[in-house]
C-alpha positions as CSV (number, residue, x, y, z in Angstrom):
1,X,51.9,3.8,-84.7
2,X,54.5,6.7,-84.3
3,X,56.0,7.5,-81.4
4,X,54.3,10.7,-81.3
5,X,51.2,9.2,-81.6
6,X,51.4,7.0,-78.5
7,X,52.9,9.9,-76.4
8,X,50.1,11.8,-77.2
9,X,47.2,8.9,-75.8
10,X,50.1,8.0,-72.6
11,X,49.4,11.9,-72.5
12,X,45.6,11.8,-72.3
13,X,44.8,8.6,-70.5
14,X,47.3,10.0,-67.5
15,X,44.8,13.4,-67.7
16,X,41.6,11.1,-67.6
17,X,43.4,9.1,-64.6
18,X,44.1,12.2,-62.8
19,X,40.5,13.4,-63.9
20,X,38.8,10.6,-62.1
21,X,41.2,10.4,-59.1
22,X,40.6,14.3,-58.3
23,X,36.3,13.4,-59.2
24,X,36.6,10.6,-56.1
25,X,38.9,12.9,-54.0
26,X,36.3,15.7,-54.7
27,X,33.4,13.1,-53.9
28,X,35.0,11.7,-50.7
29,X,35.8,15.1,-49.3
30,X,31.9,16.2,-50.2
31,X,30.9,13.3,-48.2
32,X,33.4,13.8,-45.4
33,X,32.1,17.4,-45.0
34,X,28.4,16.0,-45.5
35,X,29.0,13.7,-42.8
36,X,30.7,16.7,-40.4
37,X,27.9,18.8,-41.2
38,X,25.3,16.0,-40.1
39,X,27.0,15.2,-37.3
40,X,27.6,19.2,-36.2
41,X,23.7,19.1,-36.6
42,X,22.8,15.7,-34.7
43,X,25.1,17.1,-32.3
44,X,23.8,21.0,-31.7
45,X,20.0,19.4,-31.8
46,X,21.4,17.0,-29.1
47,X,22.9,19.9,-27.3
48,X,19.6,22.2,-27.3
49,X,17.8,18.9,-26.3
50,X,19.9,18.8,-23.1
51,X,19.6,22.6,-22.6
52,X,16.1,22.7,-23.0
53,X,15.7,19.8,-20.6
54,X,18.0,21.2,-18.3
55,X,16.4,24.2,-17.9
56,X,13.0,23.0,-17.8
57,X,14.5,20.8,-14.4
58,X,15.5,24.2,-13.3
59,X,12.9,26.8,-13.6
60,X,10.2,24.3,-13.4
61,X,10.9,23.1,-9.4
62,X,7.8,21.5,-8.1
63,X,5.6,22.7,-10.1
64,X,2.6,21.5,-11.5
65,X,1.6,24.7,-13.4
66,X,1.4,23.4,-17.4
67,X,1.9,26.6,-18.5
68,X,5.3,27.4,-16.9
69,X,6.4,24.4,-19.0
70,X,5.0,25.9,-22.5
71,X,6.1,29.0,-21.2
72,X,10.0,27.7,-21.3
73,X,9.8,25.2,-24.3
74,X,8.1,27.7,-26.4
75,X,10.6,30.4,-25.4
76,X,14.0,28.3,-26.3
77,X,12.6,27.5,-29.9
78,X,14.4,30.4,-31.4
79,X,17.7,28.4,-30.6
80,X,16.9,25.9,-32.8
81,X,14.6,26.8,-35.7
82,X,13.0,29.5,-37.6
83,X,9.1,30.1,-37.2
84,X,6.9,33.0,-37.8
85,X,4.6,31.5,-34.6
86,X,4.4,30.0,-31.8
87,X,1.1,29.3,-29.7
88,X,0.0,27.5,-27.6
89,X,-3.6,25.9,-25.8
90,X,-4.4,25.4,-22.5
91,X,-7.8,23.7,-21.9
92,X,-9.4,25.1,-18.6
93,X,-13.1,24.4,-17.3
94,X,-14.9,27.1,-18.2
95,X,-12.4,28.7,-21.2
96,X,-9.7,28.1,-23.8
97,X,-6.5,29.5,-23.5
98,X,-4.6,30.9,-26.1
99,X,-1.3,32.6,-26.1
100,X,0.8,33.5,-29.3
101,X,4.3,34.6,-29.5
102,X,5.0,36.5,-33.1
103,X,8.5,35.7,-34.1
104,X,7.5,38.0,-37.4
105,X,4.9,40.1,-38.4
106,X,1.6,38.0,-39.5
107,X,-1.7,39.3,-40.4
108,X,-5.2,38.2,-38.0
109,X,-5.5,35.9,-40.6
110,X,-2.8,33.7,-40.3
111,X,-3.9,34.2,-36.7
112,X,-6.9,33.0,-37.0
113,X,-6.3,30.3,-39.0
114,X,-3.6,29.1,-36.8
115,X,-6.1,28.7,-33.8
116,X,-8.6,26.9,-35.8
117,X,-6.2,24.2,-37.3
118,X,-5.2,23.9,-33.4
119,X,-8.5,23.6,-32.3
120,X,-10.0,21.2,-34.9
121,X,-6.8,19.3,-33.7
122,X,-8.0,19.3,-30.5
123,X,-11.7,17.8,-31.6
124,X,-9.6,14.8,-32.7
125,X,-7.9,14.5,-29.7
126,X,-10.4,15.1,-26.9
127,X,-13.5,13.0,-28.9
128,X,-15.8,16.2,-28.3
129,X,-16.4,20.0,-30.2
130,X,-14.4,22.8,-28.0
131,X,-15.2,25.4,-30.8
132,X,-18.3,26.7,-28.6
133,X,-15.8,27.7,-25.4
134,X,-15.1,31.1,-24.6
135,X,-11.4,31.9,-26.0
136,X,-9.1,34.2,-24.0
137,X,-5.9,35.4,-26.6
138,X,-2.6,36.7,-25.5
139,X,-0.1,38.4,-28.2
140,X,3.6,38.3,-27.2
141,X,6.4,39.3,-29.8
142,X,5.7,41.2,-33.2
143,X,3.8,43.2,-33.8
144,X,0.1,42.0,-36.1
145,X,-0.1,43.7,-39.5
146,X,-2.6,43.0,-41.9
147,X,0.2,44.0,-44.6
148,X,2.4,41.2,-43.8
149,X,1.8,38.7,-46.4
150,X,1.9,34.9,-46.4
151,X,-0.4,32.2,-45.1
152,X,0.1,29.2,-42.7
153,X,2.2,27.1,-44.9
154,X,4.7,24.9,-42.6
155,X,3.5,23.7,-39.1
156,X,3.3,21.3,-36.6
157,X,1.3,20.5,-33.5
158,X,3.1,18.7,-29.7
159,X,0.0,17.5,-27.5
160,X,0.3,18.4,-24.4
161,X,-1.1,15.2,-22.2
162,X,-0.5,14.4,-18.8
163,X,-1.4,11.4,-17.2
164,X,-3.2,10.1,-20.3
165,X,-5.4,13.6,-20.2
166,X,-5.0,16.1,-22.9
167,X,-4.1,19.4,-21.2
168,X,-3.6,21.2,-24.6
169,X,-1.7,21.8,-27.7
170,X,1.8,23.4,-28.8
171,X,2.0,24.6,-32.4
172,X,4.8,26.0,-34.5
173,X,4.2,27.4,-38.2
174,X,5.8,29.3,-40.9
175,X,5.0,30.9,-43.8
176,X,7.3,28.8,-45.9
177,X,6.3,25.6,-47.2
178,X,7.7,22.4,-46.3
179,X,9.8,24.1,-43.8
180,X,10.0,21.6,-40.9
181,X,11.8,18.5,-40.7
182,X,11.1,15.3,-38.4
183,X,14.5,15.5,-36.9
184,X,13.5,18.9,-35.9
185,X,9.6,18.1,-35.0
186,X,10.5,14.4,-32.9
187,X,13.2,16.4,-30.6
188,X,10.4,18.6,-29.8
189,X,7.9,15.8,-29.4
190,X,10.4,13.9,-26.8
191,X,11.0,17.3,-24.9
192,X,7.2,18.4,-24.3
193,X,7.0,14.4,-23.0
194,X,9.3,14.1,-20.9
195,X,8.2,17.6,-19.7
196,X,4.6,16.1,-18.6
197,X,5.9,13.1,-17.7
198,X,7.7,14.6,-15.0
199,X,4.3,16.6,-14.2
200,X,2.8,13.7,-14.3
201,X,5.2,11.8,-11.5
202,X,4.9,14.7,-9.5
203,X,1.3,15.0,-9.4
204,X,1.3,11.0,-8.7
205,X,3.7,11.8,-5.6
206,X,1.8,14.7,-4.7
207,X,-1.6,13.0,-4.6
208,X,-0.3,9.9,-2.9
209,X,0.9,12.5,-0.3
210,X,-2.1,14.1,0.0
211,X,-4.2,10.7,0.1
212,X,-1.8,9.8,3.5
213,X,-2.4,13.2,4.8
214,X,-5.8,13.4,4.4
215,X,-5.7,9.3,6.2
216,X,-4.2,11.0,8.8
217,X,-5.9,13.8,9.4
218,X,-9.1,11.6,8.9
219,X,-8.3,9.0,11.2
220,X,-6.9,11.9,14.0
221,X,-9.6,12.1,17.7
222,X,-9.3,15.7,17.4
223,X,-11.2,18.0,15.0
224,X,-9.9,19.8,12.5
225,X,-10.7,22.5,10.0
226,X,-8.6,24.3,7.7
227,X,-9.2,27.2,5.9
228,X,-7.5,29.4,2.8
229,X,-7.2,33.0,3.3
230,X,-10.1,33.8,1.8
231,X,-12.0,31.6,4.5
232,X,-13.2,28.7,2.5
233,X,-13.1,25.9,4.3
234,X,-10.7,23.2,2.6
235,X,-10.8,20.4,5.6
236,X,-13.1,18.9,8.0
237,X,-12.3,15.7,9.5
238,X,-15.0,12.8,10.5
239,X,-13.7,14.1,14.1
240,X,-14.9,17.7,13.4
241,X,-18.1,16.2,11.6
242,X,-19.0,14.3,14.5
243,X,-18.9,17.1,17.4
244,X,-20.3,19.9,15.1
245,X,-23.3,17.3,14.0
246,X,-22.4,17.8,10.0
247,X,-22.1,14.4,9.6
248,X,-24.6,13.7,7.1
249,X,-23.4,16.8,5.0
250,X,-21.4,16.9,1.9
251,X,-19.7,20.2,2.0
252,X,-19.3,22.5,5.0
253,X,-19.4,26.2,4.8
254,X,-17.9,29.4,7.2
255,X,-21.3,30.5,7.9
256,X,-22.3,27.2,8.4
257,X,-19.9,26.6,11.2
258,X,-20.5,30.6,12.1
259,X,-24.1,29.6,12.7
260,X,-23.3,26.1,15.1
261,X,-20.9,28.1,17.4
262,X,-23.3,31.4,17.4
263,X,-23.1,33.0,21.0
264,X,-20.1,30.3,21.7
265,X,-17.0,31.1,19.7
266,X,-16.2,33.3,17.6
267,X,-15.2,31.2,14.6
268,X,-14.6,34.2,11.6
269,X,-13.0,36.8,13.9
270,X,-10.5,34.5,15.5
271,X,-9.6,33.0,12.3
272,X,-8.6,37.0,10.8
273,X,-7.1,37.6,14.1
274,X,-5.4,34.8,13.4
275,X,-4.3,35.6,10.2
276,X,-3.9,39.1,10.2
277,X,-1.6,39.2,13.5
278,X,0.3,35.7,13.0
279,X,-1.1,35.0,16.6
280,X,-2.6,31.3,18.2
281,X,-5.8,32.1,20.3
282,X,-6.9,29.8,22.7
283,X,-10.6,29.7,23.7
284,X,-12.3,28.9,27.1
285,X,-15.1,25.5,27.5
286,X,-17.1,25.7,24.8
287,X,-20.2,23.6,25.0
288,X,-21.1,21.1,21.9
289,X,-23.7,18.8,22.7
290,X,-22.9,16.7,25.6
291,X,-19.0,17.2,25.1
292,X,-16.8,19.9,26.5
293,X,-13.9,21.3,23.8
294,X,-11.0,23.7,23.8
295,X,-10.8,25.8,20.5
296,X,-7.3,26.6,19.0
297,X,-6.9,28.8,15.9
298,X,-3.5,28.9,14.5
299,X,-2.3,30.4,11.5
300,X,-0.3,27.5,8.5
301,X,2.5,29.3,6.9
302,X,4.8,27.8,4.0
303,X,8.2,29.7,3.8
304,X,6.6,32.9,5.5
305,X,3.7,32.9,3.3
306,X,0.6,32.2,5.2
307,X,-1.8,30.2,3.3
308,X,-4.6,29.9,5.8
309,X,-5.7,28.8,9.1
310,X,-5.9,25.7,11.6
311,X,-8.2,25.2,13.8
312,X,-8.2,22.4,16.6
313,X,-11.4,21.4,18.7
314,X,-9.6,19.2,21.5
315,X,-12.3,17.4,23.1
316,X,-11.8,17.6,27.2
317,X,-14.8,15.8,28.1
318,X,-12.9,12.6,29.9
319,X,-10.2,15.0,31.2
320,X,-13.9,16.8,32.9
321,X,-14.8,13.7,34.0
322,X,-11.4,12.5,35.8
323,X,-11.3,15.8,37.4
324,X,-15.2,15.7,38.9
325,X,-14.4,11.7,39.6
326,X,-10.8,13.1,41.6
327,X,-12.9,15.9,43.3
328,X,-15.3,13.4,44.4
329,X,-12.6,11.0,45.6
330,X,-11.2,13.9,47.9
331,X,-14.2,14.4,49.0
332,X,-15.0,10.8,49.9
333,X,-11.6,9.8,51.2
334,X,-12.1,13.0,53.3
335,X,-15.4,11.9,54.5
336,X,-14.3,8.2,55.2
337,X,-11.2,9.5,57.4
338,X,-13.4,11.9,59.2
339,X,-15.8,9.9,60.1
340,X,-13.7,7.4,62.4
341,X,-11.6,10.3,63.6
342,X,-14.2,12.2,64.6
343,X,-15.6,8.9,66.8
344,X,-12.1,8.3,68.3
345,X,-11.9,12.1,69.2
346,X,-15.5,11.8,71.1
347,X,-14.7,8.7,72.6
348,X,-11.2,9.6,73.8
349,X,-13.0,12.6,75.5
350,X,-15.8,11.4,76.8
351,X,-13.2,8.6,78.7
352,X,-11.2,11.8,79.9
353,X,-14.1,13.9,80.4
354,X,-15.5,11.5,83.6
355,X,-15.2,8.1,85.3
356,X,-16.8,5.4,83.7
357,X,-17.4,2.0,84.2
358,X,-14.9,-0.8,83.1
359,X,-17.3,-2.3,80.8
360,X,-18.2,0.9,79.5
361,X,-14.5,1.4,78.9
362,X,-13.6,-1.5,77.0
363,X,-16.5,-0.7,74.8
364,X,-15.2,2.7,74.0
365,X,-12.1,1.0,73.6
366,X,-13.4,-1.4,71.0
367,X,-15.0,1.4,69.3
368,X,-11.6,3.2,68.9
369,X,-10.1,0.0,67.5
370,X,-12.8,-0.7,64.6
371,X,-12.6,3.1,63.8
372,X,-8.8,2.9,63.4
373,X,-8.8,-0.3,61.6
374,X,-11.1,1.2,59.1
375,X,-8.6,3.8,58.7
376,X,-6.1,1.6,58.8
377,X,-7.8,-0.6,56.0
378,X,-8.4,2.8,53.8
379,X,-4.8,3.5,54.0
380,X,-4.0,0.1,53.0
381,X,-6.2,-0.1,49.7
382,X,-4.6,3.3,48.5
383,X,-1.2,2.1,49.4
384,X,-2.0,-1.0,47.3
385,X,-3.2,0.3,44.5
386,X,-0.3,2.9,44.4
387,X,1.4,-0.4,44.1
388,X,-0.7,-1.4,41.5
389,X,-0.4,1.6,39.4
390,X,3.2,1.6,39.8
391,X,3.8,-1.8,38.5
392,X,5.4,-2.5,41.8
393,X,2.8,-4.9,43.5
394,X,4.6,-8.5,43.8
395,X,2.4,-11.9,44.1
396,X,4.6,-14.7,46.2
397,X,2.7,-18.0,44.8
398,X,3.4,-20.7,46.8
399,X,0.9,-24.2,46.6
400,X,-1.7,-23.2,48.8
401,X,-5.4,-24.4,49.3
402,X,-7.7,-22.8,48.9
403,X,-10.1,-24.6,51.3
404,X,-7.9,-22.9,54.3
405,X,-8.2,-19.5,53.2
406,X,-12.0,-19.6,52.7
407,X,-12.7,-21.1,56.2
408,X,-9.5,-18.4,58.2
409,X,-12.1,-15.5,55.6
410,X,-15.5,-17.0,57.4
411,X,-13.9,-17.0,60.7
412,X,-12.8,-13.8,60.4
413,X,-16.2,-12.4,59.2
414,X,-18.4,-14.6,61.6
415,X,-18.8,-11.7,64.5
416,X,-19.5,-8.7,62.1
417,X,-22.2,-11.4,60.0
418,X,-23.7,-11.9,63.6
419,X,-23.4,-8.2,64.0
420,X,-25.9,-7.6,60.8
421,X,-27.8,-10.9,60.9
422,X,-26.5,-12.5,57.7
423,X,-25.5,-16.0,57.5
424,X,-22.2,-17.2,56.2
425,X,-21.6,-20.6,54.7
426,X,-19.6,-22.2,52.2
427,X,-19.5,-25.5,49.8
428,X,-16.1,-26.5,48.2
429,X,-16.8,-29.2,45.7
430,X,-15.0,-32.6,45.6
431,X,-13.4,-32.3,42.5
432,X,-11.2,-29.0,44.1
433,X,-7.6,-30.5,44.4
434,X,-5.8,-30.2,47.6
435,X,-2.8,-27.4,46.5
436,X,-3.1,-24.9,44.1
437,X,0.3,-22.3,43.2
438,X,-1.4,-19.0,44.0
439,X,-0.9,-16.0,46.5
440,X,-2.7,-16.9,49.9
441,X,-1.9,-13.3,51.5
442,X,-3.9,-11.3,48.3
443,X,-6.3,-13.9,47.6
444,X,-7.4,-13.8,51.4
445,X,-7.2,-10.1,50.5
446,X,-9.9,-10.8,47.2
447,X,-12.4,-12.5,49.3
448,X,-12.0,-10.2,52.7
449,X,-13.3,-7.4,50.0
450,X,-16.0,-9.5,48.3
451,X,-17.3,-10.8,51.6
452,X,-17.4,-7.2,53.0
453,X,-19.2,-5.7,49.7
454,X,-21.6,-8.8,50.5
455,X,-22.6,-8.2,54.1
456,X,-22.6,-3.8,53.6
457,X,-24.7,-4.8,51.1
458,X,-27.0,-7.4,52.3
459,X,-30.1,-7.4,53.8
460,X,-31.3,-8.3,57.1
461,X,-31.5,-11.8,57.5
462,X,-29.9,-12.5,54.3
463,X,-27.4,-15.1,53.1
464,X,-24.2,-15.2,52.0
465,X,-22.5,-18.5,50.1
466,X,-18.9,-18.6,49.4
467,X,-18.7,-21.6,46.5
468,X,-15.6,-23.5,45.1
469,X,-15.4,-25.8,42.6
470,X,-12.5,-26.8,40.0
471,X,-13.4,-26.4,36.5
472,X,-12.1,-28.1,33.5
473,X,-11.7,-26.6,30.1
474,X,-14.3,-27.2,27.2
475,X,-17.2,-28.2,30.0
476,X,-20.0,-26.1,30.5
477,X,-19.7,-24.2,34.0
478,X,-23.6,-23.9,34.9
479,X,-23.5,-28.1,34.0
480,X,-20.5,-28.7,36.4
481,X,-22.3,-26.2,39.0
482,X,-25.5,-28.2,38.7
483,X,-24.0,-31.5,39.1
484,X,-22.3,-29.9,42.3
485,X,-25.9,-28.7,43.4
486,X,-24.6,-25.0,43.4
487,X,-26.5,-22.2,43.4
488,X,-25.7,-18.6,42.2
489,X,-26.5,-15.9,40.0
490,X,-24.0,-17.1,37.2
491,X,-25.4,-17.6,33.3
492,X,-22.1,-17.5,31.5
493,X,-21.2,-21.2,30.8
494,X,-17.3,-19.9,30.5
495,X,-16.1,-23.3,28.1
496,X,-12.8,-20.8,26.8
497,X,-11.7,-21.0,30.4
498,X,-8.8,-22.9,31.0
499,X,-8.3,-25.7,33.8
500,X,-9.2,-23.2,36.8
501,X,-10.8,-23.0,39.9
502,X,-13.5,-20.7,40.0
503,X,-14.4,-18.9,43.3
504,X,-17.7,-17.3,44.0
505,X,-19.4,-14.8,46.5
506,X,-23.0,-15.0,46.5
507,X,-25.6,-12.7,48.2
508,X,-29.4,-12.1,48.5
509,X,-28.6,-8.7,48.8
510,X,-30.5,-6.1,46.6
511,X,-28.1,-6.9,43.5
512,X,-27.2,-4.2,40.9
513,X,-28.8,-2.9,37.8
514,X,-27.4,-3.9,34.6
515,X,-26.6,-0.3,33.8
516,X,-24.1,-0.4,36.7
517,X,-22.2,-3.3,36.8
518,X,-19.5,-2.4,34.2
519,X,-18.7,0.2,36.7
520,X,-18.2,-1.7,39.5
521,X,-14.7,-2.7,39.0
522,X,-13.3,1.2,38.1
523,X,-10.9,2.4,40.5
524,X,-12.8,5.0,43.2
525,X,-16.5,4.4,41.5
526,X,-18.9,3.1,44.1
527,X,-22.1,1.4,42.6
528,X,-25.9,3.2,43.0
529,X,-27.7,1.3,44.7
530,X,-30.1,1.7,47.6
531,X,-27.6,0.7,50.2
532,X,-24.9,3.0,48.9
533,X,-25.4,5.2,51.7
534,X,-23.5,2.7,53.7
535,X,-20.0,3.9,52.2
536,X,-16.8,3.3,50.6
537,X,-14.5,4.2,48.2
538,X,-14.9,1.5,45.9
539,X,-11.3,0.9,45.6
540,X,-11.6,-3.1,46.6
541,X,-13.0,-3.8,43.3
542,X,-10.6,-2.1,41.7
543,X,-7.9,-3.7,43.8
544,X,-9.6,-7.4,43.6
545,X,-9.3,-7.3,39.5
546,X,-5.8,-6.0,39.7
547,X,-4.9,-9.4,41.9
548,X,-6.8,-11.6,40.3
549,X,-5.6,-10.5,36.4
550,X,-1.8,-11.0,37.6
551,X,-3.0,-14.0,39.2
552,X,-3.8,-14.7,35.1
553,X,-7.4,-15.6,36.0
554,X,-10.5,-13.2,35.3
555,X,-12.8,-11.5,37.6
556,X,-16.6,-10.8,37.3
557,X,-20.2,-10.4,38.7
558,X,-24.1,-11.0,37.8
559,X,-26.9,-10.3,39.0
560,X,-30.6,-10.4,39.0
561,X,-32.0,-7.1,40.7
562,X,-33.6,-7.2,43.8
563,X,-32.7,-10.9,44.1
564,X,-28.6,-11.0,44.8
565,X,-25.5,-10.6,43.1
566,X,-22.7,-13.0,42.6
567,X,-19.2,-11.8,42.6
568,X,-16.4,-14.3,41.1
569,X,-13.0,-14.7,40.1
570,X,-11.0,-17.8,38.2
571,X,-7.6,-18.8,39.2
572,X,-5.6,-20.8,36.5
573,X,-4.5,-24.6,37.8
């Protein structure tokens, strides 16, 4: 081989190695830029992901309005690709929705085709035909032209579904075929997701809200309606229900409550006052049934907006009461001071007015000593249950028997019992320990008003029995009583009671209907009966249970009309 020869293939084989070294050069730096260029695009779709998403956060706020979401997706597509259309449809009850936005000129036919592809989709999704609902259509963009050639070649649809219900459909398409990629289409599919999920959350939060509002307005003692401004009523609770007698039904109207408060309130024209003038109106008593109410119409405003009306029925039926049972407490504790006044007046004048005898004079003076003791007494029972009220009345318990206090109560009581012919005896059974830890001073207090209830109330040559006995817890009261040969008006065999011993007033007076004895121990309410006349305030009852309860025992009465009454309290050993 000649020297030529071999430079010539050195020659050639260094232009084939140069060849294929500038081929892979050329190949690597294709790929290089193939790989920028995929990247640049993973990168910008990433970008208009975050955008989009961003701004649907933004502009979208609290709201729950489906289309205001379209509205922004649909309107950002031109940032990231090409289309010729893009619709969208929104299912509503009675109609179909169905808004276009023309990037380009299309003819009614691509139109038209569009929106039947989209609803046949919609068939699929929703199990059921839509295609005989009403369609309303909305053209944004280009302008339609029956000129503009092309057919739907290229599209896709995004369901819209929020919580697991299909709202409606979001389609893109193109007159070019094969135009959309699944890059492109799954970015789009993630976005209008997330979108509804977010409705989806808020409409979860905004219900469970609801749900604790309406618990609360449900479960509130006063009534309450609200209204919109166009005066459809949107709430009435049970409350409202219940004192306007709709109870049984369903759905409450403006003329129905219009017709209920006829001639009472006026129910329309204080709800437009309201409205109109931004103004609360109060009303006066306003009748319903058997309860008294006070009517209060206030505007509800959100940020300035008013969106309706408030109205409050406050039932003041116990407040009626309290003030007739005050006004007849005056009225009584007038009476009962006036009445021993008046006799210590009369007496102190007719002493000055002449001479009398000495024996007439100590009775005048005994006269003017009951009267003021009754005074006195009175005086006494308010101060106490000022006490009472005021959480300021102290017991000093101190072992005590209770066999003393009953006979110093009989000795005390044995003229006025004389006075009214009633006997007065008492039985204390054996089983009664000797000491007891309780307050001597307001139990002696207890039985002075039980045994003065029992001869006011008694009739003439009546009884009355003051029985002890000590009972133990589990046994059967009326058994124990039996055993002891005791006698009273007592049914309730009382086994929850705890060791105790149980005290007992009994009368043969007229005793009280059942339909006032859970009166009886109500602080300045005097029971009907036929002997009523005799007076009172009816605050020893009242005063009695107070004692008793911080005594931790209980307090209680029977009776069989027309027979007696027994009055008796417990005090824990």
């Amino acid at each position: 081989m000649t020297f030529e020869i071999l430079i010539s293939i050195l020659f050639f084989c260094f232009i084939v190695l140069v060849f294929i070294v500038g081929f892979l050069i050329l190949q690597k730096n294709r790929k290089i830029t193939n790989d920028l260029a995929y990247r640049e695009k993973e990168a910008r779709n990433k970008m208009y992901e975050i955008a989009i998403l961003k701004e649907l956060g933004e502009r979208m706020g609290y709201s729950l309005n489906i289309q205001n979401i379209v509205e922004i997706i649909s309107g950002s597509l031109r940032q990231f690709i090409d289309y010729s259309t893009v619709s969208y449809i929104l299912l509503e009850p009675e109609k179909i929705f169905f808004k276009v936005h023309l990037e380009k000129s299309v003819s009614r036919k691509f139109i038209d085709d569009i929106k039947a592809k989209m609803i046949g989709s919609l068939n699929v999704l929703l199990y059921k035909d839509i295609n005989s609902m009403k369609v309303e259509e909305i053209f944004s963009g280009a302008i339609l032209s029956n000129e503009a050639g092309g057919q739907v070649s290229s599209y896709f649809n995004i369901p819209l579904i929020i919580a697991g219900k299909v709202e409606g459909l979001l389609t893109v398409a193109d007159i070019k075929t094969d135009f959309y990629k699944e890059e492109e289409m799954i970015i789009l599919y993630k976005i209008a997701k997330q979108a509804c999920d977010a409705v989806a959350r808020l409409q979860e939060v905004i219900k469970e809200e609801e749900s604790k509002m309406n618990a609360m307005v449900s479960s509130m003692t006063e009534g309450v309606i609200m209204t919109d401004t166009d005066y459809r009523v949107l709430v009435a609770n049970p409350a409202v229900r219940k004192a306007l007698n709709f109870e049984e039904k369903k759905d409450i109207s403006i003329f129905d409550l219009i017709d209920k408060l006829n001639g009472k309130f006026d129910f329309r024209g204080k709800i437009e006052e309201s409205i109109k003038l931004d103004k609360v109106f109060f009303s006066e008593e306003v009748l319903l049934g058997d309860n008294f109410f006070k009517i209060v119409v206030s505007p509800v405003k959100n940020y300035g907006k008013t969106l309706g009306c408030v109205v409050i029925f406050h039932d003041i039926t116990r407040e009626k009461e309290v003030e007739k049972v005050k006004e007849e407490f005056t009225s009584m504790i007038v009476h009962e001071l006036r009445s021993p006044l008046d006799g210590i007046k009369k007496m102190i004048e007719f002493m000055r007015a002449s001479e009398i005898k000495k024996a007439k004079q100590a009775e005048c003076f005994q006269m003017i000593y009951h009267s003021s003791s009754d005074m006195l007494e009175l005086v006494n029972n308010l101060l106490d249950m000022a006490k009472i009220e005021a959480g300021k009345f102290d017991l000093i318990k101190q072992k005590s028997d209770i066999r003393e206090v009953v006979k110093s109560r009989m000795m005390f009581y044995e003229v006025s019992s004389k006075d009214v012919k009633v006997k007065i005896s008492s039985f204390i059974g054996k089983n009664v320990p000797d000491k007891v830890e309780f307050d001597s001073h307001t139990i002696s207090q207890v039985l002075n008003n039980l045994i003065s209830n029992a001869l006011k109330f008694n009739i003439e040559n009546g009884t009355i029995n003051i029985q002890v006995l000590a009972h133990k817890k589990g046994e059967n009261l009326l058994k124990e009583a039996q055993d002891l040969g005791i006698s009273w008006f007592i049914k309730n065999n009382m086994q929850d009671l705890p060791d105790s011993l149980l005290v007992a007033v009994t009368n043969s007076g007229a005793g009280i209907a059942a339909s006032q004895i859970n009166k009886l121990f109500n602080k300045f309410v005097q029971v009907k009966t036929v002997f009523a006349k005799q007076g009172g305030t009816g605050l020893g009852l009242a005063i009695t249970k107070s004692i008793i309860e911080s005594h931790g025992g209980i307090v209680g009465v029977e009776s069989t009309e027309g027979e007696g009454a027994t009055f008796y309290f417990t005090l824990p050993i």
